[in-house]
C-alpha positions in Angstrom: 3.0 7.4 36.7 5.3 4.7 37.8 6.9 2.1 35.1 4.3 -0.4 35.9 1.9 2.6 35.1 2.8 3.0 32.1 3.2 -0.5 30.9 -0.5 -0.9 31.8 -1.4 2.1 29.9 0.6 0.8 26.9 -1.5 -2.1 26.7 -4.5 -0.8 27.2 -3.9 1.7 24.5 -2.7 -1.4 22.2 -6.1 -3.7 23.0 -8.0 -0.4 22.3 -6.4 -0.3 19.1 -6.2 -4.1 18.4 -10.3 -3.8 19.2 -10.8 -1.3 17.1 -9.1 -2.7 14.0 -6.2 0.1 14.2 -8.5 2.9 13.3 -8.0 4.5 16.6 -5.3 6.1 15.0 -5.8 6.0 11.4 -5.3 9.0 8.6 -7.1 9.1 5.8 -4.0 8.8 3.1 -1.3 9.0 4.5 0.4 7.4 7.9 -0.4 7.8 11.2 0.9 7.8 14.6 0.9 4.6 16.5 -0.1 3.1 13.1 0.3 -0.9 12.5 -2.3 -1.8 10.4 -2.9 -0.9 7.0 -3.6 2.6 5.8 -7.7 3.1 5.3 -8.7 1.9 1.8 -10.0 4.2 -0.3 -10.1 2.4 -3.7 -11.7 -1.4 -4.7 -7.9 -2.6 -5.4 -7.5 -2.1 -1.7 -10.2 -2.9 -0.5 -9.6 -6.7 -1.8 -5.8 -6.1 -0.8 -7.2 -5.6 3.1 -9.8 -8.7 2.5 -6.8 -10.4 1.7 -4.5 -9.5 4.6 -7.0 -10.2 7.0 -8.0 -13.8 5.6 -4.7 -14.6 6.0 -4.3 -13.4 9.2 -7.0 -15.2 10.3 -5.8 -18.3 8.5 -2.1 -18.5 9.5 -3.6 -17.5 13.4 -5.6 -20.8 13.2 -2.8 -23.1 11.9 -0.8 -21.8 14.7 -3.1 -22.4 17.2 -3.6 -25.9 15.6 -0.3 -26.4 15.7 0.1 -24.9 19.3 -2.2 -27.5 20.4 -0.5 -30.5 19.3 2.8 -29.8 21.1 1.3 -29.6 24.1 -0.6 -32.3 23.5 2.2 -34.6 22.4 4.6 -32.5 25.7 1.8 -33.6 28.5 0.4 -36.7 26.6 3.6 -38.7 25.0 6.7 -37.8 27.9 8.7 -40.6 29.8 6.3 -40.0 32.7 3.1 -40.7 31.1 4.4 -43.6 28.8 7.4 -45.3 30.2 7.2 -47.9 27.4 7.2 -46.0 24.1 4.6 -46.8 21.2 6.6 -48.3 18.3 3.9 -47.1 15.8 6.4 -45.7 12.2 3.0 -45.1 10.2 -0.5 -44.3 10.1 -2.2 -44.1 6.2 -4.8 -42.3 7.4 -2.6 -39.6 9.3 -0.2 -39.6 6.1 -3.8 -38.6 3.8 -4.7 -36.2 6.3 -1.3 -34.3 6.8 -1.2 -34.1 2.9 -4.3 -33.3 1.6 -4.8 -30.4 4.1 -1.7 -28.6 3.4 -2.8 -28.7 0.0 -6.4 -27.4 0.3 -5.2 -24.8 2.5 -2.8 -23.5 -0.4 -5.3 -24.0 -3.1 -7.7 -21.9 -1.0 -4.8 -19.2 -0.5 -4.1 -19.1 -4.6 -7.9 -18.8 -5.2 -8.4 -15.1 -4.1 -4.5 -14.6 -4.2 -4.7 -14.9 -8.5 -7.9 -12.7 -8.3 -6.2 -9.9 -6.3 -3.2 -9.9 -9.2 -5.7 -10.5 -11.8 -7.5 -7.2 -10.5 -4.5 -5.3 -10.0 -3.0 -6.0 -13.5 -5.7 -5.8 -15.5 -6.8 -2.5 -16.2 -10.2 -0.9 -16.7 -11.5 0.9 -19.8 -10.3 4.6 -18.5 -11.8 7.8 -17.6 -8.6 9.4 -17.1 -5.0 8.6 -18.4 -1.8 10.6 -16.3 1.8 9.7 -17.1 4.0 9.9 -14.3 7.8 10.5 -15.2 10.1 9.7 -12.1 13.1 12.1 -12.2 15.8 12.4 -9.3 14.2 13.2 -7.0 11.1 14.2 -7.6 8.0 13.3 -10.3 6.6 14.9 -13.7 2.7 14.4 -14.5 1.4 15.1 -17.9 -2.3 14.9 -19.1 -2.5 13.7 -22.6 -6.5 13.7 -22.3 -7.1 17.0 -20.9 -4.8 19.6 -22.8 -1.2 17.7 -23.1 -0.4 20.2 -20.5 2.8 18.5 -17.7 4.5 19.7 -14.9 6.8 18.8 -12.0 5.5 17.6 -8.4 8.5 18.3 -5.6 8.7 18.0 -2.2 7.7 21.6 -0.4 9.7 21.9 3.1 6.8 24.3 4.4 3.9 21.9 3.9 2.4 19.3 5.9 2.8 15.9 6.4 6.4 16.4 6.5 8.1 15.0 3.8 4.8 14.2 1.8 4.0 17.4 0.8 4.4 18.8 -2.4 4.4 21.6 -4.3 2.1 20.7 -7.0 -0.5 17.8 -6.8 -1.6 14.9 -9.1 -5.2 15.8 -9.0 -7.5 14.0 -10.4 -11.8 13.1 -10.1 -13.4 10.4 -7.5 -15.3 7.2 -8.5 -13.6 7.4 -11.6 -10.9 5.1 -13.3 -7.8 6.2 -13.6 -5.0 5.2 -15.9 -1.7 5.6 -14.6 0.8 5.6 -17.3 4.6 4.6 -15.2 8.7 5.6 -16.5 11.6 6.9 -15.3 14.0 9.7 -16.6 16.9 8.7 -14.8 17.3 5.2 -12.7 14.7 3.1 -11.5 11.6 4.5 -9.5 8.6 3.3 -7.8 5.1 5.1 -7.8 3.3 4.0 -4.5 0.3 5.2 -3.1 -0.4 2.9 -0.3 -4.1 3.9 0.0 -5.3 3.2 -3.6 -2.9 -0.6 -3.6 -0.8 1.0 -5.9 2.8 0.2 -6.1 4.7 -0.3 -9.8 7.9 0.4 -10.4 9.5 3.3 -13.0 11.9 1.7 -15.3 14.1 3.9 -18.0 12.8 3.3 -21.6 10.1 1.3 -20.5 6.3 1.8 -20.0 4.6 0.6 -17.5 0.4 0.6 -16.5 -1.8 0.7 -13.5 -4.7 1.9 -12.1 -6.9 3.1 -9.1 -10.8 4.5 -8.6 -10.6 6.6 -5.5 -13.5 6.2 -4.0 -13.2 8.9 -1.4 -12.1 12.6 -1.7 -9.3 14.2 -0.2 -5.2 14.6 -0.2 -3.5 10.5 -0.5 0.3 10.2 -0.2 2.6 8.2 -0.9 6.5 7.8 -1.9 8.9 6.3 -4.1 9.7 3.0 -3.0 12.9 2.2 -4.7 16.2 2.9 -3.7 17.1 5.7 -6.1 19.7 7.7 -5.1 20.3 9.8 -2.2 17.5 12.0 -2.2 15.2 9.0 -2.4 13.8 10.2 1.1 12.6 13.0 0.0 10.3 12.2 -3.4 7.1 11.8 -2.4 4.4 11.3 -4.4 0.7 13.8 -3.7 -2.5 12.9 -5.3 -5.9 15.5 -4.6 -8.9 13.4 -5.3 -12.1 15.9 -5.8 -15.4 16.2 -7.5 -16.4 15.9 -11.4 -16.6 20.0 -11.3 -13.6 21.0 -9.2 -11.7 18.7 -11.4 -12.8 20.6 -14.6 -12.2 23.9 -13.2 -8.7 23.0 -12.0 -8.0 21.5 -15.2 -8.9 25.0 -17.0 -6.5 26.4 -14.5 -3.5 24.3 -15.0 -3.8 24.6 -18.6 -2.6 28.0 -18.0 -0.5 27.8 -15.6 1.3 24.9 -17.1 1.0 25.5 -21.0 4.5 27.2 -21.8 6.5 24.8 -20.1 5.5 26.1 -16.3 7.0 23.5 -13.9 8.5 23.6 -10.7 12.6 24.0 -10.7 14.3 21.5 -8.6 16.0 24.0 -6.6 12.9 25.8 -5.8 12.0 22.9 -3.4 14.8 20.6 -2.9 15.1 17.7 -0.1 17.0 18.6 2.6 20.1 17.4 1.4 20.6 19.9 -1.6 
């Protein structure tokens, strides 16, 4: 296949994928090859997050195309050519009331669903669930303080897939239920993101920050720390196994053994590649 080939081929693949609203390609939780949209929703936090996105790509797609349309207008209509004696026209109320007032609909209409979003992200739900998620360099601590007090360490595993999202041990925790997410850091400043459930609040030292998700899907969602914290920041990922109401109980019976005298991963036992 010759260059010309393969340009055509790359834009056909890219109209397939702009048609299809990126899902061509898409992962459930966690990214995707050839991926440019965002990652499938799979919580309502998201779901509004995606609304969102596309009603203001849709929006800010119209204004330039407004916009567009005047230049050329004003290039073909308004050049020596076509008017060789200039208008000497400096104002026009009615111009002055439009080109004002619209700018500021436009942004009222923009805070509107923009304050719901962050009213919806911030405000959290009465619970089901509460985890607290310690971030650590590099890698994070969960504990359970409504289902045993049990905790233990979540690192990055070098033989697991996706590479560099998986982990040794998994947040796991029930779908279509609300889940409390309970945010510090040990060391430095961290970030808990899960891309998939909107999530995305930062860790801070000796200070306790909330959020929440309802998966509304089962299945393995990934995500990463998304602060600069150190040199092994690359390599903290962050692994959350969504199941049902009764896999969920069982593997809560099961970690409260495995994890009730203290048994956590050891850093060196799955280390970035760096160590």
């Amino acid at each position: 296949m010759g260059r010309v080939g393969r340009h055509m081929l790359g834009l056909a693949v890219a109209g397939l994928t702009l048609a299809t609203g990126g899902s061509a390609f898409a992962e459930l939780g966690q990214p995707a090859p050839w991926e440019w949209t965002l990652q499938q929703s799979a919580s309502p936090v998201m779901d509004n997050i995606v609304w969102f996105h596309n009603f203001l790509f849709v929006l800010i797609t119209l204004i330039t195309l407004f916009v567009l349309a005047l230049l050329v207008v004003v290039v073909l209509k308004f050049n020596a050519k076509a008017n060789p004696v200039p208008s000497r026209t400096t104002h026009n109320t009615l111009i002055e009331v439009v080109w004002t007032l619209v700018p500021v609909l436009i942004l009222v209409g923009i805070a509107v669903p923009s304050f719901r979003l962050l009213f919806l992200e911030l405000d959290v739900p009465k619970a089901d669930l509460t985890i607290k998620a310690t971030g650590k360099q590099w890698y994070w601590s969960y504990a359970y303080p409504d289902n045993g007090k049990f905790e233990f360490d979540s690192l990055m595993a070098q033989d697991k897939q996706p590479r560099l999202l998986g982990v040794d041990n998994e947040m796991v925790v029930p779908v279509n239920k609300v889940i409390r997410v309970q945010v510090t850091g040990a060391d430095v400043i961290h970030a808990f993101a899960l891309p998939a459930f909107g999530v995305k609040i930062d860790a801070i030292p000796g200070r306790l920050n909330e959020t929440w998700f309802k998966a509304t899907k089962t299945g393995m969602f990934y995500g990463q720390c998304s602060e600069l914290c150190g040199k092994d920041h690359a390599f903290m990922p962050i692994a959350i196994r969504v199941v049902e109401d009764k896999e969920f109980a069982s593997w809560v019976e099961t970690a409260k053994k495995k994890f009730a005298s203290g048994g956590t991963s050891t850093y060196a036992s799955a280390a970035g590649p760096t160590q």
